[in-house]
C-alpha positions in Angstrom: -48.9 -77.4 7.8 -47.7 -78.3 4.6 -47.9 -75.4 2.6 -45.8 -73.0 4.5 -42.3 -72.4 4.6 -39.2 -72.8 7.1 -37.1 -69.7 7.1 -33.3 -71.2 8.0 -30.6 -68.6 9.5 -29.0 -68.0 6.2 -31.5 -66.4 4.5 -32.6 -64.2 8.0 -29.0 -62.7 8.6 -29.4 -61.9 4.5 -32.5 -59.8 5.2 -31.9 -58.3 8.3 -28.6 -57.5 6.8 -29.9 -55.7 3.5 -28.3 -58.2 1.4 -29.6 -58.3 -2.3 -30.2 -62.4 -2.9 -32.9 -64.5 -4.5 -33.7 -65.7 -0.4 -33.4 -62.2 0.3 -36.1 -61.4 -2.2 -38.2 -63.5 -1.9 -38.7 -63.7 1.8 -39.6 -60.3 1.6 -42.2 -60.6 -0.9 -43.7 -63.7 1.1 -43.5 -61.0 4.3 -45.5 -58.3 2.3 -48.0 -61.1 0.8 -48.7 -62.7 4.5 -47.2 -66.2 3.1 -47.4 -68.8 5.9 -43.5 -68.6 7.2 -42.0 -70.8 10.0 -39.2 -70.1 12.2 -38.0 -73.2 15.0 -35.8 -72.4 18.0 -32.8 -73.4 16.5 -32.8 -70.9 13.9 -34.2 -68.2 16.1 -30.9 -69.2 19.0 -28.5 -69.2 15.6 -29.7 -65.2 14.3 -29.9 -63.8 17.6 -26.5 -65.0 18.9 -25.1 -63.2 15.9 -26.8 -59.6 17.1 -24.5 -57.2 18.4 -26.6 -54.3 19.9 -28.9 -54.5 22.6 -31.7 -52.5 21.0 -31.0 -55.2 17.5 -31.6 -57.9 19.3 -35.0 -57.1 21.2 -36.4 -56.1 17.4 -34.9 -58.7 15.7 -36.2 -61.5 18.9 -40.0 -59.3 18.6 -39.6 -60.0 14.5 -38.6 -63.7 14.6 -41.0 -64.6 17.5 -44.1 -63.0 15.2 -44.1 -65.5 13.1 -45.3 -69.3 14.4 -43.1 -71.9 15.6 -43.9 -75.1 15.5 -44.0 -77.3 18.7 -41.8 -80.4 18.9 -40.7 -82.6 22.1 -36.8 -81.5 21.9 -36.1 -85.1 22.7 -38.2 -86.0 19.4 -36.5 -83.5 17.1 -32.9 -84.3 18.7 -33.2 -87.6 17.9 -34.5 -87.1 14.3 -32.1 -84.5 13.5 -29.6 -87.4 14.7 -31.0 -90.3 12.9 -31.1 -87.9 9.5 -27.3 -87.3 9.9 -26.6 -91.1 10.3 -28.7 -91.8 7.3 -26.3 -89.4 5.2 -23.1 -90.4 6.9 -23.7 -93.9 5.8 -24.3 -93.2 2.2 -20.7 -91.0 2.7 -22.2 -87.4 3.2 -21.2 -85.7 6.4 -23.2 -82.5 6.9 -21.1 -79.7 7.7 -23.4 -78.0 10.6 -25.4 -80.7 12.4 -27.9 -78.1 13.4 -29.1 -77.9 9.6 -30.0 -81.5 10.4 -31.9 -80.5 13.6 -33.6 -77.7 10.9 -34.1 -80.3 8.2 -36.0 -82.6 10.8 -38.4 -79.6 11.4 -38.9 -79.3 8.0 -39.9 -82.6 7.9 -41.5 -83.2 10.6 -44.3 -80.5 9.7 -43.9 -80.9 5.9 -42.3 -77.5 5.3 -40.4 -76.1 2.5 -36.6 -74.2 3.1 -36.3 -71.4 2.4 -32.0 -71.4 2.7 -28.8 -70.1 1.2 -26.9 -73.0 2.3 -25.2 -76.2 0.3 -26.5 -78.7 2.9 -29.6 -78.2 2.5 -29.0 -78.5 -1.3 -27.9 -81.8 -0.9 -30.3 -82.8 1.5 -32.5 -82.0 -1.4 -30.9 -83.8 -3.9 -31.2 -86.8 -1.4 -35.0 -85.9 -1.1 -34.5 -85.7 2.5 -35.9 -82.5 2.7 -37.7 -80.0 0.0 -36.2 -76.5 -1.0 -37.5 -73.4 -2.6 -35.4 -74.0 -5.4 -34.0 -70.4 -7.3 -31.8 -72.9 -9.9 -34.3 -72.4 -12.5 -34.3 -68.6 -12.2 
């Protein structure tokens, strides 16, 4: 994969949401262009739980499932998302949401960018754990 682009929750409930950010932006722009753009089934569990009509959901679920999702022995990813948040525990980082771990090993497992509006990814970043579409320099 390589080029393309892991969309995490944060940015998703900013777009389905109407809210004006950077992520916001630009995941729309890489919608209209037909950028290569990743969900996994942690994100897609994570927006979904958060819709509260019936009639949101199924159109949110048809959107998210649209785009490709990679395939990864759950037993694989668990235990990589695992070994990830070790890693940072031991240099004294604790990772507020341990899914954005299980996200982060995605991400690295099939060499995919983050698209995110969240710190831990950030500083998974900063650790070069993971890379980021990075908005600091705009």
């Amino acid at each position: 994969m390589g080029s393309g682009v892991l969309v995490d929750t944060s940015v998703w409930v900013e777009f389905f949401n109407g809210v004006e950010s950077p992520q916001a932006e630009y995941l729309r722009e890489a919608i209209r262009d037909d950028q290569p753009l990743y969900v996994c089934p942690i994100i897609i569990q994570e927006v979904l739980q958060g819709i509260r009509t019936d009639k949101d959901y199924e159109d949110v679920k048809d959107s998210l499932l649209a785009f490709p999702i990679p395939d990864w022995n759950p037993i694989e990813a668990a235990i990589a998302a695992a070994q990830l948040y070790q890693g940072l525990r031991k240099k004294g980082i604790t990772i507020r949401k341990s899914n954005d771990c299980l996200i982060a090993a995605f991400a690295r497992q099939f060499d995919l960018a983050i698209l995110h509006s969240d710190r831990d990814f950030s500083i998974m970043a900063e650790h070069r754990i993971i890379r980021v579409i990075d908005f600091s320099t705009t």
